[in-house]
PASEBA-1860 file (N, C-alpha, C; in nm, 3 decimals):
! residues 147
1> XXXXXXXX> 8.969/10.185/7.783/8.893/10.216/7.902/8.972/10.318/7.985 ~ 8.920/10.432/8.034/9.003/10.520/8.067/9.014/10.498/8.206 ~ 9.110/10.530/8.287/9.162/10.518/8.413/9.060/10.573/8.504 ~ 9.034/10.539/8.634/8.922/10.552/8.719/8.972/10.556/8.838 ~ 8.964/10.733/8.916/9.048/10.716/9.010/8.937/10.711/9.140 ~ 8.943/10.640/9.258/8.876/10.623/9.345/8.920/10.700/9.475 ~ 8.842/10.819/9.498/8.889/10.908/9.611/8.868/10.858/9.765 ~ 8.994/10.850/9.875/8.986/10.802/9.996/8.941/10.892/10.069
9> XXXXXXXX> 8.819/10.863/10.166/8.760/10.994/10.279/8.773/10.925/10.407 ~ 8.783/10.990/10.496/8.768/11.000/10.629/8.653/11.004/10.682 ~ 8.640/10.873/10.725/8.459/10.814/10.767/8.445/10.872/10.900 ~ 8.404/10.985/10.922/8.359/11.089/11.036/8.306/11.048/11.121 ~ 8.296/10.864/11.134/8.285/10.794/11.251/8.397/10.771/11.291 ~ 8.521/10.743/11.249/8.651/10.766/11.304/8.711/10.893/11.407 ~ 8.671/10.907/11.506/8.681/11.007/11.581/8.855/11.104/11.578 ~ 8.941/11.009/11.589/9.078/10.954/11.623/9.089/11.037/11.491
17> XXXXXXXX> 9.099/10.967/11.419/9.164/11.030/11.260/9.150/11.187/11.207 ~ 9.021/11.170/11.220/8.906/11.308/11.205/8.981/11.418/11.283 ~ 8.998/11.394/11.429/9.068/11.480/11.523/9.175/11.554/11.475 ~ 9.263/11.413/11.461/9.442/11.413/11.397/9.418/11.527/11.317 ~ 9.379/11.480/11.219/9.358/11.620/11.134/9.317/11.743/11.129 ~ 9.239/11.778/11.223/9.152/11.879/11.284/9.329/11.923/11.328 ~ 9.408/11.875/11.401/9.477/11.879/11.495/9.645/11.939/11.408 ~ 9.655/11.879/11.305/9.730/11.878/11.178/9.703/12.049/11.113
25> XXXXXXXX> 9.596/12.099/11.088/9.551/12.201/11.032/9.565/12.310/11.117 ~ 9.515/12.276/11.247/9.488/12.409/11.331/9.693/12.464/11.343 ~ 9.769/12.322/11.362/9.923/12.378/11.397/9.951/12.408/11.258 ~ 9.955/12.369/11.105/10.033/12.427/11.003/9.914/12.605/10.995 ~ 9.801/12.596/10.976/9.765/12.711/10.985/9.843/12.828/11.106 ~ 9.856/12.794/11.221/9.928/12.886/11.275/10.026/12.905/11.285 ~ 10.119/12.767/11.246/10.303/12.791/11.149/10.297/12.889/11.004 ~ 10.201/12.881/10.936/10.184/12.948/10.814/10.183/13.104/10.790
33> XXXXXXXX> 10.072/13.117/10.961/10.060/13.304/10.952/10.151/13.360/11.029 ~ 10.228/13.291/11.130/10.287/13.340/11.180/10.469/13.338/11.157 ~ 10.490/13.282/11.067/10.582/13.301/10.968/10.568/13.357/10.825 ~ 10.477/13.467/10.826/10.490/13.531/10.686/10.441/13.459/10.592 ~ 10.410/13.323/10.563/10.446/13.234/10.445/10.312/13.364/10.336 ~ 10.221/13.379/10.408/10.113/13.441/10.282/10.003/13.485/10.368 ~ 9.982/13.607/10.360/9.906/13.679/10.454/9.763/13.685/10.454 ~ 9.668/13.675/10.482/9.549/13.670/10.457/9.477/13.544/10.378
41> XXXXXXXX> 9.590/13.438/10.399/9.519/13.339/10.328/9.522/13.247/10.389 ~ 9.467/13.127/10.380/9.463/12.986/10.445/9.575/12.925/10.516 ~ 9.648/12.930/10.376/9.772/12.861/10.376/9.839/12.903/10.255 ~ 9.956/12.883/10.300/10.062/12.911/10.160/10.042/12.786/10.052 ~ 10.130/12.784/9.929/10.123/12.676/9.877/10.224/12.496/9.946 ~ 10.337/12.579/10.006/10.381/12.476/10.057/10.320/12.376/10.170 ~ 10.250/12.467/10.231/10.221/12.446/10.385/10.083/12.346/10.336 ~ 10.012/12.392/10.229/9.909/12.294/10.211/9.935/12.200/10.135
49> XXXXXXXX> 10.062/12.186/10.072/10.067/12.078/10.005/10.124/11.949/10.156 ~ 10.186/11.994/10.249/10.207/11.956/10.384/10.093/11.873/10.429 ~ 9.995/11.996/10.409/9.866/11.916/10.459/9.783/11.798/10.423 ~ 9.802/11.821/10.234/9.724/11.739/10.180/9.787/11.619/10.204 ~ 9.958/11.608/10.180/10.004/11.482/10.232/9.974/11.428/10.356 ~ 10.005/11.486/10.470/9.959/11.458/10.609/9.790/11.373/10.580 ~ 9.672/11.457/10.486/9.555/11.420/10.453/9.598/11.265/10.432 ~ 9.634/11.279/10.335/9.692/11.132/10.265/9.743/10.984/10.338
57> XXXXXXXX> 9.807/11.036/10.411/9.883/10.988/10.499/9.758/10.890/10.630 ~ 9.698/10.983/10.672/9.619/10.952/10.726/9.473/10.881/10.716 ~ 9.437/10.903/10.612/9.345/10.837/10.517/9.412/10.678/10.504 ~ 9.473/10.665/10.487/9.543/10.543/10.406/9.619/10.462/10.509 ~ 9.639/10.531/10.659/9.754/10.394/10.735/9.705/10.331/10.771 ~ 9.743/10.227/10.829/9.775/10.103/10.827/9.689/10.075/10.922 ~ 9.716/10.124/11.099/9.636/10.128/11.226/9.455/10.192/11.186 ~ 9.450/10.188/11.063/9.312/10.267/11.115/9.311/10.408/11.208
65> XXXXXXXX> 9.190/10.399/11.334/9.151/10.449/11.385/9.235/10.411/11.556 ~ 9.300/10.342/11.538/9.408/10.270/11.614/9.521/10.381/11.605 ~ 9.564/10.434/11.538/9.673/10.479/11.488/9.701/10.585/11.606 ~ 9.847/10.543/11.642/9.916/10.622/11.786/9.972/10.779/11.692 ~ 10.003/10.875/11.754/10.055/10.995/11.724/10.196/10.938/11.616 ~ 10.245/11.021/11.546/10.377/10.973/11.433/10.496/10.982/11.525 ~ 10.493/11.016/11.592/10.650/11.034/11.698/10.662/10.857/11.761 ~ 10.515/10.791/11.797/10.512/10.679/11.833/10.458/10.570/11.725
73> XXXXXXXX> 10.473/10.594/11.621/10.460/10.470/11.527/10.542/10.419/11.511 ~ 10.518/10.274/11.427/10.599/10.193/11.444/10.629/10.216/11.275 ~ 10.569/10.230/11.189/10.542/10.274/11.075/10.564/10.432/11.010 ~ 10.683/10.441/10.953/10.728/10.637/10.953/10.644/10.618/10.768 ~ 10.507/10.642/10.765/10.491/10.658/10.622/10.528/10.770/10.527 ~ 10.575/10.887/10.628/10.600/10.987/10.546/10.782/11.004/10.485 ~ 10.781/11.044/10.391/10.900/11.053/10.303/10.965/11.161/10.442 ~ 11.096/11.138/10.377/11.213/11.184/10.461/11.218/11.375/10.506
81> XXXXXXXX> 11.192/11.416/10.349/11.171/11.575/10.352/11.048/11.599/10.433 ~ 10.953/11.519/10.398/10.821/11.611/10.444/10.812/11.524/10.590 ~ 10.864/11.447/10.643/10.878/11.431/10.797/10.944/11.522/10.888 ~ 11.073/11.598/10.826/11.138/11.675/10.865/11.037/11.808/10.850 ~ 10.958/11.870/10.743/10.848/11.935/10.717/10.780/11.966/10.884 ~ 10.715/11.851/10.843/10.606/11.805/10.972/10.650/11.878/11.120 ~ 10.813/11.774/11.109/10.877/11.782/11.240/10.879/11.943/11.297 ~ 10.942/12.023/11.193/10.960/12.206/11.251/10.834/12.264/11.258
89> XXXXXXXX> 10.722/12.208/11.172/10.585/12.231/11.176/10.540/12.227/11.406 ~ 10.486/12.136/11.398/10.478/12.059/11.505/10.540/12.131/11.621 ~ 10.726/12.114/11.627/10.743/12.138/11.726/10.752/12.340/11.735 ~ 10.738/12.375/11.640/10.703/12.530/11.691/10.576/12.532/11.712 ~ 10.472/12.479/11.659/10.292/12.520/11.691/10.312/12.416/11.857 ~ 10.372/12.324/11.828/10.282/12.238/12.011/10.267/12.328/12.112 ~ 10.415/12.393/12.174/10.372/12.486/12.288/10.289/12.545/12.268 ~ 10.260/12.610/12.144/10.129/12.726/12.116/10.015/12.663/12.122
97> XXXXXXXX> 9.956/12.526/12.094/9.843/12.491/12.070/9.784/12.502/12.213 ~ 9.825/12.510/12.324/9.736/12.486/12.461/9.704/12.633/12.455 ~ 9.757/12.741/12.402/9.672/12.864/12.428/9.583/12.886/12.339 ~ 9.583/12.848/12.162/9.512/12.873/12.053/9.409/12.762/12.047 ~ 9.431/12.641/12.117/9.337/12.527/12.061/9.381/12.443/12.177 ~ 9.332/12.500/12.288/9.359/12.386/12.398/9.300/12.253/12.395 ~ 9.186/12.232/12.359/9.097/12.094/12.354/9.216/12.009/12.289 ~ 9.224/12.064/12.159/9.331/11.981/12.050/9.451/11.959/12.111
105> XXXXXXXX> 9.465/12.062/12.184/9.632/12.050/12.263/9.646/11.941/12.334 ~ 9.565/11.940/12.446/9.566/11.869/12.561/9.520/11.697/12.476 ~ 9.429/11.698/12.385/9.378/11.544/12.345/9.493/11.500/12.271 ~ 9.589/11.570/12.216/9.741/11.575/12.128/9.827/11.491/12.193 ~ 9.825/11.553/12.341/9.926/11.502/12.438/9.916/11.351/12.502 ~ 9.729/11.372/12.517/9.720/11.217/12.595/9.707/11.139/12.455 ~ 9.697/11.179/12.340/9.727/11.045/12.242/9.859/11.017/12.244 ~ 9.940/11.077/12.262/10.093/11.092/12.274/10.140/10.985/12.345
113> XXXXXXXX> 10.019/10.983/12.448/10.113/10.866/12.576/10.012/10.764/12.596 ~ 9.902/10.721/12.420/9.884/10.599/12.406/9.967/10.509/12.391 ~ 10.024/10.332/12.444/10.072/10.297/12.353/10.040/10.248/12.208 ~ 10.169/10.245/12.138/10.122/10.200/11.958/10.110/10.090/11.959 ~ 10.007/10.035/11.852/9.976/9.898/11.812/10.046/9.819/11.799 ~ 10.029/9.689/11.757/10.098/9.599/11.707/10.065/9.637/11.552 ~ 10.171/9.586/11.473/10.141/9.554/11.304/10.029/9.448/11.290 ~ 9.950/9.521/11.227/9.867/9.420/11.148/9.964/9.292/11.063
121> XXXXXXXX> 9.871/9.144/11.122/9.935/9.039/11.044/9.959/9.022/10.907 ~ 10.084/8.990/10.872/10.105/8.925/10.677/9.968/8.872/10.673 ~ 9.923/8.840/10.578/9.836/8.732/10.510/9.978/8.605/10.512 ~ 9.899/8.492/10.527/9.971/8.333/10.535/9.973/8.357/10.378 ~ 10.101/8.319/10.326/10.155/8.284/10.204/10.078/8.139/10.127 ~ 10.035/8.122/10.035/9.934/8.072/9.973/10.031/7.903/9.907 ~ 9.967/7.833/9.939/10.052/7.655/9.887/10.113/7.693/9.719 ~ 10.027/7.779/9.591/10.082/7.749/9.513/10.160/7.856/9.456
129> XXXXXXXX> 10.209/7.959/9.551/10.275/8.068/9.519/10.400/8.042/9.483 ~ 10.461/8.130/9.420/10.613/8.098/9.355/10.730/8.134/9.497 ~ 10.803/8.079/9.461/10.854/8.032/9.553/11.031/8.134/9.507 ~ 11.046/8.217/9.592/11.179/8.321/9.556/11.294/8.226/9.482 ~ 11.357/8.309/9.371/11.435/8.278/9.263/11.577/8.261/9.352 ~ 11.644/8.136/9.338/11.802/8.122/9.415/11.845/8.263/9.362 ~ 11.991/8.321/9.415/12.046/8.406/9.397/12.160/8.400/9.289 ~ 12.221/8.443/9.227/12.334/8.418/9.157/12.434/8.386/9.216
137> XXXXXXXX> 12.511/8.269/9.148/12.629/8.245/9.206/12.605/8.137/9.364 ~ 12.459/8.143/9.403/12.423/8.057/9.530/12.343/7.918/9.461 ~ 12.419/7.842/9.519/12.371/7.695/9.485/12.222/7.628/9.552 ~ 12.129/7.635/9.481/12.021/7.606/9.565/12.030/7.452/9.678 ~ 11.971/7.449/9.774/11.989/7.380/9.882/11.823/7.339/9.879 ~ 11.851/7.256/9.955/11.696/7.182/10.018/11.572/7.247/10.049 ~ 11.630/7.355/10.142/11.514/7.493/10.191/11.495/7.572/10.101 ~ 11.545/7.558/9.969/11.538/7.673/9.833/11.380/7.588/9.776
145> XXX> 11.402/7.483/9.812/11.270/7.424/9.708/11.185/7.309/9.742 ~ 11.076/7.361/9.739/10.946/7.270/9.804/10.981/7.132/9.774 ~ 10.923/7.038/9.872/10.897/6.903/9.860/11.027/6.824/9.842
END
């Protein structure tokens, strides 16, 4: 049976998310042309692979439509390189966005100084689940094992 991959979208009733991204595109597009990366085009290859992660990223966390700006999460989902990515992204387009995309600018800022959520709860651990393996060399004790 061959593998079946199921594509994640952005339900365009999500205002919040939808935005983010709107918001995501308009700053790497104007980090992109205005550093040379590739002239007359969208985006370079790096800058959109930036994006598609950022896409990704956002599609998939945790808060939903809840979800505070990444400077205020509680949750850093993005890998180490492409946060740092993001980061020089970001802070060269922000000052610029209130003259190129003020709406986005200004709604950027007051999400900025939402506070972030709480974590969504564990699921309660289930009566007949296995129960973590003692450690080596540690002598199991009372609290190692049910009943």
């Amino acid at each position: 049976m061959p593998n079946r991959v199921i594509e994640f979208t952005t339900d365009q009733r999500f205002v919040r998310r939808a935005r983010e991204l709107k918001t995501i595109t308009a700053m790497l597009r104007m980090y992109c042309r205005a550093h040379g990366h590739q002239p007359r085009a969208p985006l370079c290859a790096s800058c959109d692979e930036l994006l598609g992660y950022a896409r990704r990223r956002l599609e998939r966390c945790v808060f939903g439509d809840a979800k505070p700006t990444c400077t205020n999460c509680l949750v850093h989902c993005y890998s180490a390189d492409m946060r740092e990515q993001a980061r020089i992204v970001m802070r060269w387009a922000g000052p610029r966005m209130l003259r190129r995309h003020p709406v986005l600018g200004i709604l950027h800022l007051i999400d900025g100084r939402r506070p972030s959520p709480r974590l969504p709860e564990k699921p309660e651990k289930r009566p007949g689940a296995k129960q973590p393996r003692a450690e080596p060399g540690r002598e199991p004790t009372g609290a190692d094992h049910p009943g």
